[in-house]
Structures are given as structure tokens and as C-alpha cells.
GUKELUM-848004 format. One record per residue (C-alpha): residue in three letters; x, y, z; residue number from 1. Coordinates in steps of 0.1 Angstrom, whole numbers, plus 5000, padded with zeros to 4 digits. Layout:
REM residues N
SITE   res      u      v      w     n
SITE   ALA      X      Y      Z   NUM
...
//
This chain:
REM residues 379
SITE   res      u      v      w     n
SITE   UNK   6610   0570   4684     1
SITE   UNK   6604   0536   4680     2
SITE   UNK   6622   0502   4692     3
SITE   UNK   6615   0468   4684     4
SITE   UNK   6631   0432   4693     5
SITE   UNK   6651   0449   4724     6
SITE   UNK   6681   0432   4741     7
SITE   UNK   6693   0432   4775     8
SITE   UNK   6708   0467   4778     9
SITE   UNK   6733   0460   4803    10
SITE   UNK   6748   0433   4776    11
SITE   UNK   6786   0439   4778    12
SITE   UNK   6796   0461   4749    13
SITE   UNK   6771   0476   4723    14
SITE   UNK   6782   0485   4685    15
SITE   UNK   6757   0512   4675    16
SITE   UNK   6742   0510   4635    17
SITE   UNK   6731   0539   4621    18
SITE   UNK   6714   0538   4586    19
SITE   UNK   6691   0565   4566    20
SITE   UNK   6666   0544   4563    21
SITE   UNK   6658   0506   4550    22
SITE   UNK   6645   0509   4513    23
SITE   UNK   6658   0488   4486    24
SITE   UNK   6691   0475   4495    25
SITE   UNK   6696   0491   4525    26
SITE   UNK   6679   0469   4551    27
SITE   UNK   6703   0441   4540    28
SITE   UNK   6727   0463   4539    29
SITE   UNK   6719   0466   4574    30
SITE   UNK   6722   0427   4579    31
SITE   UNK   6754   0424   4566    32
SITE   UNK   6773   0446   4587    33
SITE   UNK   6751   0435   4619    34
SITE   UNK   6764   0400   4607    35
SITE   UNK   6799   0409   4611    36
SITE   UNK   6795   0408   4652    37
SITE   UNK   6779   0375   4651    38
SITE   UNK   6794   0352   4677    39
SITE   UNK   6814   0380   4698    40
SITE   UNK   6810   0396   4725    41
SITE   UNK   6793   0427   4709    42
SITE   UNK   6754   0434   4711    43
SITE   UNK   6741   0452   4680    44
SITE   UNK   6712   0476   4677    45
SITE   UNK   6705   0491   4646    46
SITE   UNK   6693   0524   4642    47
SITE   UNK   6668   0535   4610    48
SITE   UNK   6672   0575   4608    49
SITE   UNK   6637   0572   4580    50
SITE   UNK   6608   0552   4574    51
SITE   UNK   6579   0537   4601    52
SITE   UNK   6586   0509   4621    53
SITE   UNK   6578   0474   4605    54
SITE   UNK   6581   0443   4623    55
SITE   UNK   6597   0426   4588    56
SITE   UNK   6624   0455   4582    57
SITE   UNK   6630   0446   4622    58
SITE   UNK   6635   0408   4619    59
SITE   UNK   6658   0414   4586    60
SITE   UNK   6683   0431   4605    61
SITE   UNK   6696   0407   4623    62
SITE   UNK   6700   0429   4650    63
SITE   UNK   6696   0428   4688    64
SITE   UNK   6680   0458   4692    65
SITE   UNK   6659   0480   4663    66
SITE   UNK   6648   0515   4667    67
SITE   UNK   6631   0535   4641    68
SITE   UNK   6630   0572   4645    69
SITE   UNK   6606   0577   4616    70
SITE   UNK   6620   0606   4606    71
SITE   UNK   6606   0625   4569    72
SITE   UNK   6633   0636   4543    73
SITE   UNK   6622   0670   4548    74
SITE   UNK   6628   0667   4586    75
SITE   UNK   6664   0656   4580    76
SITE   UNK   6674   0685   4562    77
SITE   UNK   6694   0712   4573    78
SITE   UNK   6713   0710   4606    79
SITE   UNK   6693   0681   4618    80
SITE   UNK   6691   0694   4656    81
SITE   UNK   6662   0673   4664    82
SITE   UNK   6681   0640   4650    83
SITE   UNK   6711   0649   4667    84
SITE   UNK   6693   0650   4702    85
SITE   UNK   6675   0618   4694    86
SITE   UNK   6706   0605   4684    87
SITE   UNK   6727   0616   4721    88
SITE   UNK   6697   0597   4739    89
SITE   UNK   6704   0566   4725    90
SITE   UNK   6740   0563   4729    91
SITE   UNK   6736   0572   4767    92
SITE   UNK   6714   0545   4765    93
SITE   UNK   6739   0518   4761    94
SITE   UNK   6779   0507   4765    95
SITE   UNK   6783   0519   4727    96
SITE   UNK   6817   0514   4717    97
SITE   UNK   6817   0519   4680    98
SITE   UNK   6792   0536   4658    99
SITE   UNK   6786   0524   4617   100
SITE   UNK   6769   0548   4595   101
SITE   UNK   6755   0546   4561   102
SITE   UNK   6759   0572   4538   103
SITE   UNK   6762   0609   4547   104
SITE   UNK   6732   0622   4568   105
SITE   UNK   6736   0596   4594   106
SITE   UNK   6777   0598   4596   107
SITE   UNK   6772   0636   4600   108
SITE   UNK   6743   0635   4630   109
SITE   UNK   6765   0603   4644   110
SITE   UNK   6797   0627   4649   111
SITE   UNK   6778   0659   4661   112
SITE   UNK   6753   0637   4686   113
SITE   UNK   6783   0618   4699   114
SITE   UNK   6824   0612   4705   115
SITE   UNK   6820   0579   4692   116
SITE   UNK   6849   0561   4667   117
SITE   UNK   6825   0563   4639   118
SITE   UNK   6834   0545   4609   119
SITE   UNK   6814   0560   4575   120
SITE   UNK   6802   0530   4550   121
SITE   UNK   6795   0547   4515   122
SITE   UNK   6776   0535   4486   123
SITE   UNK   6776   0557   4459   124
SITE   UNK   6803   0582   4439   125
SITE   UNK   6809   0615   4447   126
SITE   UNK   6798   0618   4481   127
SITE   UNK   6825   0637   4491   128
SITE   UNK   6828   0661   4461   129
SITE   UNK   6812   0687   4480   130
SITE   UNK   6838   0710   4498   131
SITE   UNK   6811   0711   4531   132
SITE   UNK   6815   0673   4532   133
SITE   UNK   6849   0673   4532   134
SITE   UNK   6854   0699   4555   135
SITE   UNK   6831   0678   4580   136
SITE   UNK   6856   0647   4572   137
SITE   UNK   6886   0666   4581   138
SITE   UNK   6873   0680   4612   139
SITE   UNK   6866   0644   4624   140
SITE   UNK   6895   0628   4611   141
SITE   UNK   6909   0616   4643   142
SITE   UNK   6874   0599   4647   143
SITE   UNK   6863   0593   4614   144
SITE   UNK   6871   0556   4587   145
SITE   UNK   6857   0555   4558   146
SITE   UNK   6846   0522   4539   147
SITE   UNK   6837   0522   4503   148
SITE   UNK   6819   0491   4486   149
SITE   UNK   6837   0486   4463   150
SITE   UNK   6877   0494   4453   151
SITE   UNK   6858   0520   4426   152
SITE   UNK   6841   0542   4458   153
SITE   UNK   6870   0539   4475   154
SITE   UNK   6892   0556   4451   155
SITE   UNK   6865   0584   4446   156
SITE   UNK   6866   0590   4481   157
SITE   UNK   6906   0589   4483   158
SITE   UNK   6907   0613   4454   159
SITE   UNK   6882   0637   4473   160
SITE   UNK   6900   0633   4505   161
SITE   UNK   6937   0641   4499   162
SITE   UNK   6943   0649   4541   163
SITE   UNK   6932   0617   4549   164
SITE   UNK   6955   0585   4548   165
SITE   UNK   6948   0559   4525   166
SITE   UNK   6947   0533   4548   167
SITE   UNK   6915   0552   4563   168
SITE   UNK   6897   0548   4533   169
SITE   UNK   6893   0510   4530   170
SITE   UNK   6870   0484   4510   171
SITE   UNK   6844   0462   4524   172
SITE   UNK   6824   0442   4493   173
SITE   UNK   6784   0438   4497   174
SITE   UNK   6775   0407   4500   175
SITE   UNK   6748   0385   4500   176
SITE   UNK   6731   0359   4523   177
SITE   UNK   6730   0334   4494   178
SITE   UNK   6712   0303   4513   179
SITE   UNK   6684   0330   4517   180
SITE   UNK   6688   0347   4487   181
SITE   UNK   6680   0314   4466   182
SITE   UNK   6656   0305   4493   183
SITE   UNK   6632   0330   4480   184
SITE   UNK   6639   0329   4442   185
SITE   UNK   6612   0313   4421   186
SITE   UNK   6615   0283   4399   187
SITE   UNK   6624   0300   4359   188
SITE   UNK   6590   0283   4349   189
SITE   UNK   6573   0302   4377   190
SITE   UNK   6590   0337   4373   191
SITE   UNK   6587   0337   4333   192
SITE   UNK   6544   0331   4343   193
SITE   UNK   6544   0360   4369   194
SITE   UNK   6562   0382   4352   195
SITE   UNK   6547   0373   4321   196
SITE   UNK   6570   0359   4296   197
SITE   UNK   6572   0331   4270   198
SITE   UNK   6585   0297   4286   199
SITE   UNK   6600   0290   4256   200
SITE   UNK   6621   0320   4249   201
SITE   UNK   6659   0325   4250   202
SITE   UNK   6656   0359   4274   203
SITE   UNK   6683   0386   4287   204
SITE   UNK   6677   0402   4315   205
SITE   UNK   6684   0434   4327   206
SITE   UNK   6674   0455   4363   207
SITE   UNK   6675   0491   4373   208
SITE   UNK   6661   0527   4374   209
SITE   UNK   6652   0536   4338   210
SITE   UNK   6684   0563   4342   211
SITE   UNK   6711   0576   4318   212
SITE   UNK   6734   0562   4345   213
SITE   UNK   6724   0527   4337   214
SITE   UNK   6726   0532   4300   215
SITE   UNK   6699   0513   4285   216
SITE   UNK   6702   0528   4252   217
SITE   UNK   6731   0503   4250   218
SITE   UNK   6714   0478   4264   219
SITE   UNK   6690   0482   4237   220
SITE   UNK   6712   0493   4207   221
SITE   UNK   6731   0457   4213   222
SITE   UNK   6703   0439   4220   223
SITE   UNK   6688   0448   4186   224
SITE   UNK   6722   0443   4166   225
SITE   UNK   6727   0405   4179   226
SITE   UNK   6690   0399   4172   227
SITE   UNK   6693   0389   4138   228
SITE   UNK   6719   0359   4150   229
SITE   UNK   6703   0351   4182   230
SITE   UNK   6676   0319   4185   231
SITE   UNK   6641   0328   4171   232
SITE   UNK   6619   0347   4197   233
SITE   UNK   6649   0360   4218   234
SITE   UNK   6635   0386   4240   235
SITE   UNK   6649   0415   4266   236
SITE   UNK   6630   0419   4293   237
SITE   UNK   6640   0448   4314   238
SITE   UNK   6629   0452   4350   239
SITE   UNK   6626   0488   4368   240
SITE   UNK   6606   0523   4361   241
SITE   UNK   6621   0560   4362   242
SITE   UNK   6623   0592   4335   243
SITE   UNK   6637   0576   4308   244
SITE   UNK   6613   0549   4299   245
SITE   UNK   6590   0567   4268   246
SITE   UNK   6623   0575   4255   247
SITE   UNK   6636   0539   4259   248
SITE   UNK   6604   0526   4246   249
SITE   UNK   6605   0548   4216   250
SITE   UNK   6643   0534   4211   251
SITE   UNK   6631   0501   4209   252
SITE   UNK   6602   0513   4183   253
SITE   UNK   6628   0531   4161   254
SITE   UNK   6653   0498   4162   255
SITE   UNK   6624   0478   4151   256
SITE   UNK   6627   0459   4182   257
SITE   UNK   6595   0467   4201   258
SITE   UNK   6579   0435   4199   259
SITE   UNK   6610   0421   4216   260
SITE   UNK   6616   0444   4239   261
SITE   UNK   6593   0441   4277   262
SITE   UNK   6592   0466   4298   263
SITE   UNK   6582   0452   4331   264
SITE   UNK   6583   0483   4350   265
SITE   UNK   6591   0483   4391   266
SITE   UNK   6588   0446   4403   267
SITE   UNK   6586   0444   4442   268
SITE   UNK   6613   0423   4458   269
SITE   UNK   6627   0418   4422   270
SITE   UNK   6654   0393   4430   271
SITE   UNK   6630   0366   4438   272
SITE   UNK   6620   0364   4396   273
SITE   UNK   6661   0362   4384   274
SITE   UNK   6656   0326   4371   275
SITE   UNK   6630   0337   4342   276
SITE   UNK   6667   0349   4325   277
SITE   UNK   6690   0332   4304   278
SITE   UNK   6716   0360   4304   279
SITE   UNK   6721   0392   4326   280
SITE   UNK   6734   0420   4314   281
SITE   UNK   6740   0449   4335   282
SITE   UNK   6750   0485   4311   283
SITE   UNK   6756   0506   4336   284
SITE   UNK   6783   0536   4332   285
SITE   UNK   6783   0544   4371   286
SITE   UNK   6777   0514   4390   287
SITE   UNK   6791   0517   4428   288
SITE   UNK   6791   0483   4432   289
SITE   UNK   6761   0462   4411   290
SITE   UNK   6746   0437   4443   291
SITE   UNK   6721   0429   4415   292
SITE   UNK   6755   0405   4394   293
SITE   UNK   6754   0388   4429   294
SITE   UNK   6717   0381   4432   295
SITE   UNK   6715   0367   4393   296
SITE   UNK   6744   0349   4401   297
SITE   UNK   6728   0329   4430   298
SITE   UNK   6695   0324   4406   299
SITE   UNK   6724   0302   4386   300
SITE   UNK   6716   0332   4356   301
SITE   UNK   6753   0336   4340   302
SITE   UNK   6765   0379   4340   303
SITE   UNK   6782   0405   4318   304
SITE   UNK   6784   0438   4324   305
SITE   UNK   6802   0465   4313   306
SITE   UNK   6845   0470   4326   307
SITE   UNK   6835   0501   4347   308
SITE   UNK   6825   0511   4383   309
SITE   UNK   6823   0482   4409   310
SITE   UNK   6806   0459   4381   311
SITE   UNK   6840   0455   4367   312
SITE   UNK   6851   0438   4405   313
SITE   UNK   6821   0420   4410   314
SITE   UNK   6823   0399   4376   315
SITE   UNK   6861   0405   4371   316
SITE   UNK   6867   0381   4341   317
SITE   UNK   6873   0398   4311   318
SITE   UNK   6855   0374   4290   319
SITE   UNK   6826   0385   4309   320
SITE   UNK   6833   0422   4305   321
SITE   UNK   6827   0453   4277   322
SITE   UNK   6834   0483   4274   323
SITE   UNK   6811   0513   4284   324
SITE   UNK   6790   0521   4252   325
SITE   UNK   6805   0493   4234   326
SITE   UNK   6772   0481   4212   327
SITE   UNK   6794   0460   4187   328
SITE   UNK   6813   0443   4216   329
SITE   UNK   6781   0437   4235   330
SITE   UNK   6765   0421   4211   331
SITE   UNK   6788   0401   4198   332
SITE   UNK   6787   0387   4235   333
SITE   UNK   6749   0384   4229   334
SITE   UNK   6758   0363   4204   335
SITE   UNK   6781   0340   4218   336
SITE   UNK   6765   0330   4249   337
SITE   UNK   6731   0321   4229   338
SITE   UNK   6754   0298   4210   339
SITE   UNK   6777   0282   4234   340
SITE   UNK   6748   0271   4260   341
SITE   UNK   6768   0240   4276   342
SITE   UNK   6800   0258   4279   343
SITE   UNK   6786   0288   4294   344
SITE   UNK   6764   0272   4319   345
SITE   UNK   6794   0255   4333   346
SITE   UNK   6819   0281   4329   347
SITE   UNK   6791   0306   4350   348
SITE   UNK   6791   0276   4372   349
SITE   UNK   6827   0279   4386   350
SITE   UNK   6827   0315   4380   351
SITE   UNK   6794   0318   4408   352
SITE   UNK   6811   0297   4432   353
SITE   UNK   6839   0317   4432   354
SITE   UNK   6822   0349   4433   355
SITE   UNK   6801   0332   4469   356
SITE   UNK   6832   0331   4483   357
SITE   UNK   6848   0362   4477   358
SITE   UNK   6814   0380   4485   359
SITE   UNK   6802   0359   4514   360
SITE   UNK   6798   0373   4555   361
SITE   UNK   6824   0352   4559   362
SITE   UNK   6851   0364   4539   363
SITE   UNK   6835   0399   4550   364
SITE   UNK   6843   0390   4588   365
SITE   UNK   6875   0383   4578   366
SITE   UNK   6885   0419   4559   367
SITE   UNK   6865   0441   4585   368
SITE   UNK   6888   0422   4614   369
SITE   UNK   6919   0431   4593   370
SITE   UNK   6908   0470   4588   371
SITE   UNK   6900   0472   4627   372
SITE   UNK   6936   0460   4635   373
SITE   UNK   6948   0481   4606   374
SITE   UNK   6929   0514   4621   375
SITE   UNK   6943   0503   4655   376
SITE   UNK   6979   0501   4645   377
SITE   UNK   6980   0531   4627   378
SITE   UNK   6959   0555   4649   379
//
């Protein structure tokens, strides 16, 4: 057990964060919530359950306190004993008040290894579709709030939890640090050379597992029908790996497309190359929430996606919406923002603002004070 960037323990009251582990999103995810306490009264020390300590994963906390138990998947299976008793020693290490937990693993060692008020952030579906976990969540339920990240995870987690009140299932949005975020995005001219694409080419971009859940097959079926009609040289470029990329490739082969079709595979810190796009499109048939519509947005790069999941409340505008599996409809939206440049770029200019603000730690301080009081009213 390891702890980094440590605080004055005898601060006046701790709140204790909890997370499996700091891969992809979830450092930041990490950095949002520990930004919710900024300017109070409240110390916060953030807990990784996974993963080696690492002075940068420390620093992008934004914590006052970092520990990483460095724990293995395969060590985290099962009842998680050793976790637990890890877990006791640190909150008799501080004045915890409050513990937050990402996803399931953590919320369950956080309610055996203490008698904290523990309130359970979730990020994906179906997390409670298992009739274990909702048994856990009813035993805890005088203990136990649940936050979805989006309205979507929310109501899967109402609909899974009937003997909980609906008011302690609640939504808190991701959001993103956008100074930063656009901070460390590249100009398009530099992005289109590291990544490899023409500077001259009108580009849609698109960024996720190669998975059936983000339905590139769509992606690629639209793509190829608007081709014909969009500007000579149009390309997709379509940034991530997994199990579905020979089959996606072949797609694109089959459509007569391949030539105009790049595969870029997994791009480290992805986010930073969002400018090289003209367009975003995001396919996905499951999407909790879709933090990748706010990270394009801040790279000025105007969205669509498709009117499912959290997608459909990140970009909410129907003009900017299709329907799951819709090719003709997606395409035809292909179409008409290759054509309508000028209007679109200031059209996706008011529509990013407004997004900022809606998805911003402030606006996030602001909903998280109103649950607390809500939680504390209602008992």
C-alpha cells in the first residue's frame, strides 16, 4: 500500500474516494468528483483499489491525499478479504465522513470495510442486473446513494432497484476540465501529420473499442452511402482496436470503401488529436454517457451521434441526432454537414458553449449540493 502527495491528517473532515483503478477515463473521473470539495472545508484523499503507483495518475487527481493499493484483478475477486482490511485501516486513519465509490468492486469492499454513508457512482448499464448485487444494495440501503452519469444509467439502475426510492438514485453528468482539455489538444495541421492523414481532406471521425456495442458497421454502412455526394477524398478515420476490427476492415473492403476508410488502431491519450476531424460521429447502441462528444466538442470538432443511451443527453438537439442503425438517416447527415460548412461551424459553436456549461465542475458543484440536501431531507 502506497500513498503519495499526503495532507495533514488531522485536517478537519476527510471525504474518502474510492475507485477500481485509474485507466482510461477513470483518473479524471477521479478529478471531477475530488473537484467537487474544492474550497470547503473537506480534505480529499483518493483511494486506487488497481494499478501501481505513478506520480502523474497522483498529481491528476486533484486530491489531497493518493494511495494506491496496487491490487491485481485476480486478487479482487471473490470476497475481497484482504481489500476489505486494507480498506478498515485507512478509514481509521482519518476523520472520514463520507465515502465515494466507482463502480461495483469498490462500493462493495467500501460498505463491508466500513459504516460509512457511502454513495455508489456508476458508469455503465446493467450493473445491478444481477440479483447478488441487488441484494448487496438492499441490505445497505439505509447507507447506500446511488449516482448514474447520465439520466440513461440512472433509469437502469431505478428499474433494477424497485425497493429503493427514486430520489436515491440520482444523476451527476461527467464533465470535463475544458481549459485543460484544449490545453493539450494539438493544432488539426499537427494531429492530421501524427496520426497520419491528408491535410487536405474533409475527415469524420470516430473513437472507441472496435465492439458490436459501438456499432461501426453503421458507422461504415453510412459512411460509404454519403460518399458518392460528399467532397472528393472524404475520408473516416476511426480511432480504437478490439475483436471486431478484420471484420470491420473486411466491411469496408466489401463496400468498396477501403481506400477511405483508416483504421488508426489504439492512439494513447487520444483526445489530444480531435482537431484532425471535420465531423464526429459517435454510433454507439449502448453508450452510458459518451465523455468522448465532450472532448470533440472542446477541439471545436462539431458532433452527431445516435438518439440512444447518454449520447442522446450529451448532444440533445435533434438536428444533431439519428436513430440507432439508421444508415439512410446517417448519411444523409454526412451529407449535409459537408455542404453547409459556415452554418455548421457556427451553429456547433453555440451548441459547444452550451454544452461547457451544462457539463462544467461548476454546474456539477451545484447538482451534487442539491442531491446532498436532497439525501439529507429525505433520510
Amino acid at each position: 500500500m502506497t500513498a503519495t502527495k499526503t495532507a495533514n491528517p488531522t485536517a478537519e473532515q476527510w471525504v474518502l474516494q474510492f475507485s477500481h483503478g485509474y485507466d482510461g477515463p477513470f483518473m479524471d473521473c477521479s478529478r471531477q468528483y475530488a473537484a467537487l470539495f474544492k474550497d470547503t472545508d473537506y480534505k480529499v484523499c483518493t483511494v486506487y483499489l488497481t494499478g501501481e503507483p505513478n506520480d502523474e495518475v497522483a498529481q491528476g487527481s486533484a486530491s489531497d491525499e493518493v494511495i494506491f493499493l496496487n491490487y491485481s484483478s485476480k486478487q479482487v475477486r471473490g470476497l475481497k478479504l484482504a481489500a476489505i482490511k486494507d480498506f478498515k485501516k485507512i478509514v481509521a486513519s482519518r476523520n472520514f465522513t463520507l465515502c465515494i465509490a466507482h463502480r461495483f468492486k469498490p462500493i462493495y469492499i467500501a460498505l463491508f470495510g466500513s459504516k460509512l454513508p457511502v454513495i455508489g457512482v456508476h458508469h455503465a448499464f446493467s450493473d445491478y442486473k444481477r440479483r447478488s448485487r441487488q441484494w448487496l444494495a438492499n441490505l445497505f440501503h439505509d447507507r447506500l446513494r446511488l449516482l448514474g452519469v447520465s439520466n440513461a444509467v440512472r433509469d437502469d439502475m431505478r428499474a433494477c432497484l424497485p425497493k429503493f426510492k427514486s430520489e436515491h438514485i440520482q444523476t451527476l453528468y461527467n464533465r470535463i476540465d475544458v481549459e485543460a482539455v484544449q490545453g493539450e489538444q494539438v493544432s488539426r495541421e499537427d494531429a492530421r501529420q501524427f496520426l497520419d492523414l491528408p491535410l487536405d481532406a474533409w475527415i469524420v471521425g470516430n473513437v472507441g473499442r472496435l465492439h458490436p456495442d459501438k456499432d461501426q458497421i453503421t458507422l461504415i454502412k453510412g459512411f460509404a452511402k454519403a460518399l458518392p455526394e460528399l467532397p472528393a477524398g472524404s475520408l473516416l478515420a476511426i480511432m480504437g482496436s478490439g475483436r471486431l476490427e478484420q471484420q470491420l476492415k473486411q466491411l469496408a473492403v466489401d463496400l468498396g470503401v477501403a481506400d477511405s476508410v483508416r483504421f488508426l488502431g489504439q492512439v494513447p491519450n487520444g483526445r489530444r488529436y480531435f482537431k484532425a476531424f471535420d465531423l464526429f460521429a459517435l454510433t454507439s447502441d449502448h453508450e452510458p454517457f459518451g465523455m468522448v462528444l465532450l472532448e470533440a466538442m472542446a477541439a471545436g470538432v462539431p458532433v452527431i451521434a445516435t438518439d440512444c443511451g447518454g449520447a442522446k443527453e450529451v448532444v440533445s438537439d435533434p438536428e444533431y441526432l439519428f436513430g440507432l442503425g439508421d444508415t439512410s438517416h446517417f448519411s444523409d447527415l454526412l451529407i449535409r454537414f459537408a455542404k453547409s460548412k459556415t452554418v455548421t461551424d457556427e451553429k456547433n459553436k453555440l451548441h459547444s458553449t452550451q454544452k461547457f456549461q451544462a457539463f462544467s465542475d461548476t454546474a456539477a458543484r451545484e447538482k451534487f449540493d442539491d442531491i446532498r440536501e436532497l439525501w439529507e431531507v429525505h433520510g
